[in-house]
C-alpha atoms as one frame of an Amber mdcrd trajectory, in Angstrom:
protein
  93.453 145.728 119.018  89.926 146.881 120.044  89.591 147.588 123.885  88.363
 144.613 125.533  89.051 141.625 123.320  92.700 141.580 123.406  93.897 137.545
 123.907  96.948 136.941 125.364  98.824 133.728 124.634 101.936 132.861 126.743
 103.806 129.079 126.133 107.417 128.084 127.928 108.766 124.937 127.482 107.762
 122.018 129.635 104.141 123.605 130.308 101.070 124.024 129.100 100.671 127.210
 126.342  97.490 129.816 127.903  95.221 132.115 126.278  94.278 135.151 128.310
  91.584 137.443 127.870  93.613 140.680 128.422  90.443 142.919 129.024  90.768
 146.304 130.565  93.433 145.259 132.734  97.125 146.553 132.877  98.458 143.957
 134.744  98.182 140.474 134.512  99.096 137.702 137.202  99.982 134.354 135.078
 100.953 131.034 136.384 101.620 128.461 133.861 101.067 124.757 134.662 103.108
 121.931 133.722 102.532 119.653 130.937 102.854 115.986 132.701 102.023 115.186
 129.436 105.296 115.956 127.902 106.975 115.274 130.723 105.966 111.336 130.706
 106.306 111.405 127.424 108.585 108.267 125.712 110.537 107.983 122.614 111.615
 105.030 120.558 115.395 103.938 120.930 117.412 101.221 120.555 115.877  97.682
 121.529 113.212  99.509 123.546 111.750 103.452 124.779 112.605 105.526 127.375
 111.474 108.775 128.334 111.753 111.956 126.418 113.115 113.796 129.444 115.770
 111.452 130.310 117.447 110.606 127.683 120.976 111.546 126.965 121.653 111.098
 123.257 120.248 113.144 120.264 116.615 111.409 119.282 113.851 113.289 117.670
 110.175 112.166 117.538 108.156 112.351 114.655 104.428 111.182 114.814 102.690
 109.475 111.722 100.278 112.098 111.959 102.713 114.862 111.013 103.802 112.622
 107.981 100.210 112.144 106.790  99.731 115.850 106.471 101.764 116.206 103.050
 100.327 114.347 100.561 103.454 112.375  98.742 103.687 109.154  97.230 107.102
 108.542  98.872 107.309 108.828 102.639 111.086 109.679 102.570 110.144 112.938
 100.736 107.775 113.243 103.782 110.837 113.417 106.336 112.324 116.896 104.454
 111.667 119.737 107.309 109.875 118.233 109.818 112.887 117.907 111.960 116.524
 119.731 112.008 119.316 118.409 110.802 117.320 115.309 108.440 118.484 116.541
 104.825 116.471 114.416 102.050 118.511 114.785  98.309 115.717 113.347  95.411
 118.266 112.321  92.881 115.874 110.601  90.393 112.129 110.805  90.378 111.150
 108.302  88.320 108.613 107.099  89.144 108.740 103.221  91.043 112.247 103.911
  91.534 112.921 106.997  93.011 114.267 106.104  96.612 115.656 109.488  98.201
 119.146 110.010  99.886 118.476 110.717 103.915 121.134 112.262 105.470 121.797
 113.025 109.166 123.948 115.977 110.167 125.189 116.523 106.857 127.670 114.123
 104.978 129.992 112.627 107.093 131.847 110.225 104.812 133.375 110.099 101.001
 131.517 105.942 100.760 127.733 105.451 101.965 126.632 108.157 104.342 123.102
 106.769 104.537 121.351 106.633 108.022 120.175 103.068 108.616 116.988 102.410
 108.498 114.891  99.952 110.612 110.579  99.122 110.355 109.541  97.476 113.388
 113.669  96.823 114.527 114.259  95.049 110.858 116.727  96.990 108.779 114.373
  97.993 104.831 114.144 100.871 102.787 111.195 103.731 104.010 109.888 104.345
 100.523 109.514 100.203 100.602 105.999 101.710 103.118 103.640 103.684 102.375
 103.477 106.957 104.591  99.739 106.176 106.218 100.746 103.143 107.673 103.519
 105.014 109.328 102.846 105.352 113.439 106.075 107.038 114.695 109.226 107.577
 113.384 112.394 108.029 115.910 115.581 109.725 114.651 118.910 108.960 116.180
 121.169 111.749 115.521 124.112 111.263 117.519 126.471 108.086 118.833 125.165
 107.941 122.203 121.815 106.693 120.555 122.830 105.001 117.704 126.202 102.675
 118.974 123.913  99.866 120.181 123.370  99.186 116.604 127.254  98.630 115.836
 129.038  98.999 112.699 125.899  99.788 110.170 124.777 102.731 112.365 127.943
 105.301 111.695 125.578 107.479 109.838 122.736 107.759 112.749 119.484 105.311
 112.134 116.128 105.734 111.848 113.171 104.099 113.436 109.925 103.503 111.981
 107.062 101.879 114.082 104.045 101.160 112.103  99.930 101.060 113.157  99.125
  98.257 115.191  95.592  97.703 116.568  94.097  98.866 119.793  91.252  97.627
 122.817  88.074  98.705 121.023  86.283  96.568 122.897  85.648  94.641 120.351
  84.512  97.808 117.733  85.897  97.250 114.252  87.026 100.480 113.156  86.823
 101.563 109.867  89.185 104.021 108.129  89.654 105.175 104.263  91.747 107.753
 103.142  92.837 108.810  99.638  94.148 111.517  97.360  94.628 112.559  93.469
  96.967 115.024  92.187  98.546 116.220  89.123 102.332 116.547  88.583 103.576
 118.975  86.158 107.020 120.524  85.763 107.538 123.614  86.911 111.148 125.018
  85.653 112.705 124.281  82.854 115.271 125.415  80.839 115.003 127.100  77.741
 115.298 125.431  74.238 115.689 126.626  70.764 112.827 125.175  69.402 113.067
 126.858  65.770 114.705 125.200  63.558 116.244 127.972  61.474 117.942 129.678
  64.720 119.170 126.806  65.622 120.969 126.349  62.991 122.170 129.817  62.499
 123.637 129.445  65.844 125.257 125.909  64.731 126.740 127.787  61.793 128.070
 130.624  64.485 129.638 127.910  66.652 131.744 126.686  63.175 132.584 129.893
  62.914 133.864 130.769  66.152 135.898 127.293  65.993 137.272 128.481  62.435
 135.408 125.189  60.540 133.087 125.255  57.581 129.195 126.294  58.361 126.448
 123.330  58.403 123.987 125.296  56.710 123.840 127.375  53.504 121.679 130.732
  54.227 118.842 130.063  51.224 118.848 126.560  53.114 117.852 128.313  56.530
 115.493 130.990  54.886 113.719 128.578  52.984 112.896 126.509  56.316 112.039
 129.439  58.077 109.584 130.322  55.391 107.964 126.657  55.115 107.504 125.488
  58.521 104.627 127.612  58.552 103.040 125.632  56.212 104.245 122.511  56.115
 105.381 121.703  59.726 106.308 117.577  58.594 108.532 118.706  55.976 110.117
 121.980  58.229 109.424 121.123  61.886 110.011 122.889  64.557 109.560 120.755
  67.806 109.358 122.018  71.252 110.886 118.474  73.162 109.638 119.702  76.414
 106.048 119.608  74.893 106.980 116.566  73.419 108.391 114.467  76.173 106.277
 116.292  79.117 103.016 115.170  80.344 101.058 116.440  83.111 100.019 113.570
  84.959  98.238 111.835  87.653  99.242 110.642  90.992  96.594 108.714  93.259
  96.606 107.023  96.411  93.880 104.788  98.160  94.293 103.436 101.271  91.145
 101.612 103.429  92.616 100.375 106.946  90.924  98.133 109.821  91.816  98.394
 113.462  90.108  97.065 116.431  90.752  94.474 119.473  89.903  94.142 122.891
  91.618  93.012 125.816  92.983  89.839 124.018  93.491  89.984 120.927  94.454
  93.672 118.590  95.106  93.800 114.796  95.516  96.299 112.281  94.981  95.478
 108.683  95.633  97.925 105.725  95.302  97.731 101.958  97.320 100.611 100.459
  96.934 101.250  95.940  99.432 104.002  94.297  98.957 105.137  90.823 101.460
 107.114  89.338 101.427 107.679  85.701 104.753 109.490  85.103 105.595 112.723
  83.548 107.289 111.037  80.262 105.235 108.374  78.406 105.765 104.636  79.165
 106.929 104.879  82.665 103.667 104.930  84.927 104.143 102.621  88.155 101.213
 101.002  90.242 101.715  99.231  94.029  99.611  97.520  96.178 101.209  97.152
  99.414  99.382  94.910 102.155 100.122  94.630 105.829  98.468  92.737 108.574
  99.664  93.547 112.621  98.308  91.783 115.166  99.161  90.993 118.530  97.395
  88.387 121.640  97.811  88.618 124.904  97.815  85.199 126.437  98.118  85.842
 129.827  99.287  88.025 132.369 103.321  87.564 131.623 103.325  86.496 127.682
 102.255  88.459 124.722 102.663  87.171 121.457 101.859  88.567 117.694 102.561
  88.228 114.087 103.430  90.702 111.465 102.751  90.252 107.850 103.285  92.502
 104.773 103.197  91.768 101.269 103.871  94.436  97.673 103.732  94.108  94.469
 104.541  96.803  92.265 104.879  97.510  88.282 106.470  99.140  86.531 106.361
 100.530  82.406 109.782  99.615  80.505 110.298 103.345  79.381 114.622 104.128
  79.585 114.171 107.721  81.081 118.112 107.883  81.489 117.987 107.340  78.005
 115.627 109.744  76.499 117.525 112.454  79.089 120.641 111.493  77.446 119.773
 111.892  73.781 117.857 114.816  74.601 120.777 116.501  75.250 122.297 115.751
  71.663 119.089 116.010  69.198 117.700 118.937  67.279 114.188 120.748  66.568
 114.204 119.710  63.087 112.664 116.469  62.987 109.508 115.052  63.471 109.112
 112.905  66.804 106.031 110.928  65.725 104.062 111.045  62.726 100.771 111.105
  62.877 100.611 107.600  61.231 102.837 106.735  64.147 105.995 106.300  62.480
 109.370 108.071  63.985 111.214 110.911  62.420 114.810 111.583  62.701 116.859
 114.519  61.820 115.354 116.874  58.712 118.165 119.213  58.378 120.628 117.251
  56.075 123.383 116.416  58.559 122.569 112.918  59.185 120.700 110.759  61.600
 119.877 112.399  64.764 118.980 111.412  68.041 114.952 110.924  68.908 114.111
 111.300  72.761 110.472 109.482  72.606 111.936 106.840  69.753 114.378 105.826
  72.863 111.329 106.392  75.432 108.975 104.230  73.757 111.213 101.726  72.173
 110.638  99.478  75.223 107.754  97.143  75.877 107.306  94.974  78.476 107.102
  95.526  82.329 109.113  95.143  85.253 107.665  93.813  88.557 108.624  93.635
  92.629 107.051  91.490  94.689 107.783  91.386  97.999 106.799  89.250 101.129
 107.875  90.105 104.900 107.055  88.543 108.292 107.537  88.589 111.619 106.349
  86.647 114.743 107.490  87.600 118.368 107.058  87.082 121.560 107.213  88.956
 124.958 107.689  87.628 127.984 107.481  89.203 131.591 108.262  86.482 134.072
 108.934  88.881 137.120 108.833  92.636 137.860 110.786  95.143 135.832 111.987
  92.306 133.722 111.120  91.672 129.760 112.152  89.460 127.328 111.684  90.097
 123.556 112.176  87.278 120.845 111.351  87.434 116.680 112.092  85.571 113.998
 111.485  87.774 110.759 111.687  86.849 106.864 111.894  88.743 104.029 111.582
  87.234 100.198 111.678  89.425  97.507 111.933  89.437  93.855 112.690  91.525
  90.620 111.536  90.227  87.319 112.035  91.804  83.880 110.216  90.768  80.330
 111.238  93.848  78.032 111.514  93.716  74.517 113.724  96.525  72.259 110.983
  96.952  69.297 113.680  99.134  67.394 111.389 100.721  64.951 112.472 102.242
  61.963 113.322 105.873  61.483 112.278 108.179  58.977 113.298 111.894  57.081
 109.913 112.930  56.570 111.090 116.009  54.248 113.122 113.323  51.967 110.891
 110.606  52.359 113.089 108.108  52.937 113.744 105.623  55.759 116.694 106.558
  57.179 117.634 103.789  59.724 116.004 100.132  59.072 115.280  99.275  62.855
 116.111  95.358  63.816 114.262  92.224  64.436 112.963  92.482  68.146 115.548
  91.868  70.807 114.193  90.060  74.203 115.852  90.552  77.404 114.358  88.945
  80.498 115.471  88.964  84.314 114.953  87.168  87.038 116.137  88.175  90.628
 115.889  86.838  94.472 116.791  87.372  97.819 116.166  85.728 101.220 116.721
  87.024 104.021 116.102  86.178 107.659 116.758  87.840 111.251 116.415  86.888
 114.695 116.844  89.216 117.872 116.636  88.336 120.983 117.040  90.638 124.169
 116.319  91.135 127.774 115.823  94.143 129.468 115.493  94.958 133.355 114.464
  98.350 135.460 114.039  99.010 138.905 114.241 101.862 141.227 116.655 101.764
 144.626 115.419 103.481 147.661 113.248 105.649 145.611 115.888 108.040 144.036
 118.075 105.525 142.144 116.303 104.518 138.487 118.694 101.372 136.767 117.837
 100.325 133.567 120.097  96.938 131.819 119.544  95.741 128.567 121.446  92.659
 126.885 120.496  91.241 123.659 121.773  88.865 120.700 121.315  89.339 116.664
 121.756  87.096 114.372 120.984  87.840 110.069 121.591  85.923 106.998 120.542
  86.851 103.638 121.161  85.249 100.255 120.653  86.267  96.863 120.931  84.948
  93.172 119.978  86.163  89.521 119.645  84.910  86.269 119.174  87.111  83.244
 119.436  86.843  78.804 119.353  88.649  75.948 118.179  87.191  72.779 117.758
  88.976  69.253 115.680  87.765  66.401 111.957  87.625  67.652 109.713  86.354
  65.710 106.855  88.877  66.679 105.985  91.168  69.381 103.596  89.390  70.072
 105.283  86.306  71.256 107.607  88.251  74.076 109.045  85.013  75.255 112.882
  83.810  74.619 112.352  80.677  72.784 110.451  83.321  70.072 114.493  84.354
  69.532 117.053  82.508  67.774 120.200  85.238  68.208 121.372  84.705  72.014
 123.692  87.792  72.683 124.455  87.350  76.200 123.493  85.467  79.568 125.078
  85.728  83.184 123.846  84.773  86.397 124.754  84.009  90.145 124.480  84.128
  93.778 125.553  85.725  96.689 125.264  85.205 100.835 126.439  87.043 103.884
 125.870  86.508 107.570 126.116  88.575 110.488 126.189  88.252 114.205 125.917
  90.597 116.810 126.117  90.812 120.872 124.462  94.203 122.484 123.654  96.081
 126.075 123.069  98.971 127.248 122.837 100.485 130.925 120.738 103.526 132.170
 121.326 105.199 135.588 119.744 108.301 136.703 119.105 110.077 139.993 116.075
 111.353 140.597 115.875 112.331 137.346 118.813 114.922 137.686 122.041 113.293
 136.716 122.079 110.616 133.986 124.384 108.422 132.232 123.967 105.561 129.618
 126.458 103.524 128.115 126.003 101.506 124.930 128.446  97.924 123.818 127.685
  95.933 120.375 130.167  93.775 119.230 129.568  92.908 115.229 130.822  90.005
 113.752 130.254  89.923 109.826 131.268  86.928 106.912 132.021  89.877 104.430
 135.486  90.129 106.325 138.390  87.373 106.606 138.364  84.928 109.258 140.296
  86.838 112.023 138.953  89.900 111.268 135.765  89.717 111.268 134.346  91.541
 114.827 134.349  94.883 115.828 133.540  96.629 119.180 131.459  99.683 118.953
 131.044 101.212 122.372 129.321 104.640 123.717 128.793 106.693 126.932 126.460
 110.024 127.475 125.975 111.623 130.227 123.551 114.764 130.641 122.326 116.858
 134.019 119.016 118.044 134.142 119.431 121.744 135.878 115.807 121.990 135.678
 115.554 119.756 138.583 117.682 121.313 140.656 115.668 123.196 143.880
């Protein structure tokens, strides 16, 4: 370090981090100041915030802006490092569907070991949001935090509170933010892509199970002499070139905020593109959401929260296409160039095409969903609130695919080797409703200056329903009539509905002295229709306590 512009930076937890100019001098005299800042600062918990400093159980805080620093089309994905012990597992990727395993603190059960999962207190999936509209996200770890939400929080829970609009005075702000990427794959495993060592090694594996070789030798030489001139006839496919594309991921979002001191609202029109790595399974999603909250008077605040998505989705079976991929060979054509499908070349019989199965679908699947919320909050006297919502949630799943089951061909015989079947339709139609109302009252106050009581009671109450309807029909007339009256073979139809209900009491009390020796305890009593009559409530109770040494003189 040159003489004379040496900086010295010096951080401790609970104050504010200095840079000093070291200079010529040897010794340096440092006082740190605290950060009040962090000190006052309040997390999201259960039914309400406290805090950071005096709270007993296990809750991290993540801010939106921490989120919005990766650029991912999921926000789950988003969560992975940002805070210890939050372990995301991606088991599928595709794309529309992928929704990422959270765990807390490891696995802590053979059944589900999600973490449940609440957006403005109502229990949905996070990749159901996009990551921008994301304010905060709360994370509790441990039961001390998480009891108050009874028997669905075993695996911790996670809070999401999304943007809601702020005193502008009156200002209309603005805001659009967007990205575009490419996805490619980036490790793969190696293939045999020629044809004649492939089936050299096919005739090694007969031997080594004493059976008869596949393939005579002039057989093998002869390919590996004319698939460099005639690569229909002798192919020899690379399927990772075939069934991998490098493609394009985009989001737009533009966002409105503004208010004043009577009314705030935050509006937000998010648009995902993503066109998949494997033909004919691109995904787009529009998600809409609308927050906004008036303050009547001095003691009631009310608002309404409205969100809306509808997504869709290409028919392309990628479990499928993984699935023969595993079983198919280099020696076949995939496609034609006149667009018809190839099979197996090598004389052994009809093999297994990966982009036949890919692209063999047509149609689309769609999600629409609707939420919303209205509330109310009420403070009648000092150190006393009371919260009330009434949320809704309608969604629905459609399917119109058809199975076009085109023909498949030997391109080195010339012959049509499978004759493909008249179209089948399947179409499906599912639906849920859902509603939730909560209910709670909470109350602080401070005793001769030293004693800080906090009580919170509360009521839940949930019902959802849900029924489907779907059929399969064979015989369509033409693609180009994708409807099931165009099909005269019905093969199968099912349908039905469901329901469940669930009720739930809840408090919590907070005592702390002076902000040096705290306790909480937690109470929810669940009662669910999914059990028998007689069983049917559970008690889920919790206690913490915690002693700040800090504060000790």
């Amino acid at each position: 370090i040159p003489t004379g512009k040496g900086m010295l930076e010096v951080s401790y937890i609970g104050y504010n981090t200095q840079e000093v100019k070291v200079g010529n001098q040897s010794t340096l005299a440092i006082q740190l100041v605290e950060d009040t800042q962090a000190l006052s600062e309040v997390v999201v918990v259960g039914y309400g915030v406290q805090r950071k400093v005096t709270t007993t159980g296990a809750v991290t805080k993540l801010e939106g802006d921490e989120i919005n620093k990766m650029t991912v089309v999921n926000a789950t994905k988003a969560l992975q490092g940002l805070s210890p012990g939050i372990t995301v597992v991606d088991r599928g990727g595709a794309p529309g569907s992928d929704d990422p395993e959270i765990y807390l603190r490891g696995v802590g059960t053979t059944g589900n070991a999600k973490p449940l999962v609440l957006v403005d207190g109502i229990e949905m999936s996070l990749s159901q949001i996009p990551s921008s509209e994301i304010e905060n996200i709360s994370v509790l770890k441990d039961a001390a935090s998480a009891a108050i939400y009874g028997s669905r929080a075993s695996n911790g829970v996670i809070l999401i509170t999304t943007k809601t609009g702020e005193n502008t005075n009156g200002k209309i702000e603005l805001e659009y933010s967007g990205s575009v990427g490419w996805n490619g794959a980036t490790k793969l495993p190696e293939l045999v892509s020629n044809t004649a060592d492939y089936m050299d090694l096919c005739n090694q594996v007969a031997r080594n199970s004493q059976r008869g070789e596949l393939y005579r030798d002039d057989f093998i030489n002869l390919w590996r002499e004319q698939s460099k001139v005639d690569p229909i006839k002798y192919p020899n496919t690379d399927w990772w070139d075939v069934l991998l594309n490098t493609n394009m991921v985009q989001t737009h979002q533009i966002s409105l905020r503004g208010g004043n001191n009577k009314v705030s609202s935050y509006t937000s029109v998010n648009f995902q593109n993503n066109d998949g790595l494997m033909n004919n399974t691109s995904y787009k999603v529009v998600n809409l959401r609308t927050n906004t909250d008036f303050i009547v008077n001095d003691w009631l605040k009310v608002g309404v929260n409205v969100s809306g998505m509808l997504g869709v989705n290409d028919a392309g079976n990628i479990n499928g296409a993984l699935e023969w991929f595993y079983s198919t060979t280099p020696g076949m054509v995939p496609r034609h160039p006149d667009g018809r499908y190839g099979t197996g070349q090598t004389g052994t019989g009809d093999k297994n095409n990966p982009l036949w199965i890919l692209e063999a679908l047509q149609g689309e699947k769609n999600k629409r969903r609707f939420t919303g919320k209205v509330f109310a909050v009420l403070t009648p006297m000092k150190g006393l609130v009371i919260n009330a919502s009434y949320f809704r949630d309608l969604y629905n799943y459609k399917e119109n695919i058809v199975d076009t089951d085109s023909p498949r061909w030997d391109f080195r015989l010339d012959q049509q080797i499978t004759t493909g079947r008249q179209g089948i339709i399947t179409n499906m139609d599912s639906n849920s409703d859902r509603y939730v109302i909560d209910l709670f009252a909470t109350y602080n106050t401070t005793i001769a200056k030293k004693h800080n009581v906090g009580v919170l009671v509360g009521y839940n109450q949930e019902y959802c329903k849900s029924w489907w309807f779907n059929a399969r029909k064979a015989g369509l007339i033409s693609l180009s009539t994708p409807v099931l009256t165009a099909a005269s073979d019905l093969q199968s139809s099912d349908g039905g509905k469901d329901d469940y209900a669930m009720r739930s009491y809840f408090g919590r009390i907070n005592y702390d002295y002076a902000g040096k020796y705290l306790f909480e305890a937690n109470v929810r009593m669940d009662g669910s229709s999914r059990f028998a009559p007689g069983n049917r409530w559970g008690t889920f109770p919790s206690f913490s306590a915690a002693w700040r040494i800090s504060e000790e003189a």
